[in-house]
C-alpha positions in Angstrom: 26.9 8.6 -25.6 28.2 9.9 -22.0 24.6 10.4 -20.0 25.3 12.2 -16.6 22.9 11.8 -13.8 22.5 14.4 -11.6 21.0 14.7 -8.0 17.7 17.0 -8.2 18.8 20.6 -6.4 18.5 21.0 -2.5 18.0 24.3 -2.1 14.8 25.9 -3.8 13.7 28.9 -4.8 12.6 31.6 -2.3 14.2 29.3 0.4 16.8 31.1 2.9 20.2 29.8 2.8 23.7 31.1 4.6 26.7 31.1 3.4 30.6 31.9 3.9 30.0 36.4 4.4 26.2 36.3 5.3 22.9 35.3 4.5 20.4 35.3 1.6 17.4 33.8 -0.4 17.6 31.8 -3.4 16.3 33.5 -6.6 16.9 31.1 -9.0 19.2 27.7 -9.8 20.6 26.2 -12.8 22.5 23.2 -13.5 26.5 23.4 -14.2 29.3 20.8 -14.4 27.0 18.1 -13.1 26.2 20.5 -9.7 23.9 23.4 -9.5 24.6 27.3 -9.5 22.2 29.3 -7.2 21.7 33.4 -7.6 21.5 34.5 -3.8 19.9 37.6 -3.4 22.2 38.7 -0.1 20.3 40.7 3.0 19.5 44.1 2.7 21.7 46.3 5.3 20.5 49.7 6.6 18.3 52.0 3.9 20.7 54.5 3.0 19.4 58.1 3.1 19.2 58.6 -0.7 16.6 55.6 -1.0 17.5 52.1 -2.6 17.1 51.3 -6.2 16.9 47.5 -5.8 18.9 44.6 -4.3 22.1 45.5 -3.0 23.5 42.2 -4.3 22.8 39.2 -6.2 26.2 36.9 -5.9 26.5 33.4 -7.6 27.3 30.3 -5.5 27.7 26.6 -5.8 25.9 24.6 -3.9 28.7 23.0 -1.9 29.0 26.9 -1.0 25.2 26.9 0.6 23.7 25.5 4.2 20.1 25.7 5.1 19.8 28.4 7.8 
């Protein structure tokens, strides 16, 4: 039986993080190939004129990727 330990995450949710192309905040982690994945909702820019419909982007990162800002 192959048990692997893992560290507990270092980023949490809500927490702000920066990365490689900008900044963001955590929405949610999960554990893969014994490291965690993190969704990063990225900054908002400018409103546009024709409103927003939600968050421009939500990009998937591992947590090598991350630094606390």
């Amino acid at each position: 039986m192959n048990n692997i330990l893992m560290n507990a995450p270092i980023f949490q949710q809500t927490q702000r993080v920066k990365f490689i192309g900008g900044d963001g905040i955590v929405q949610s982690f999960k554990p893969e190939s014994g490291s965690w994945l993190y969704d990063i909702e990225m900054e908002l820019g400018p409103k546009p004129l024709f409103g927003r419909v939600g968050a421009e982007a939500i990009i998937i990162l591992n947590e090598e990727e991350l630094c606390v800002e």
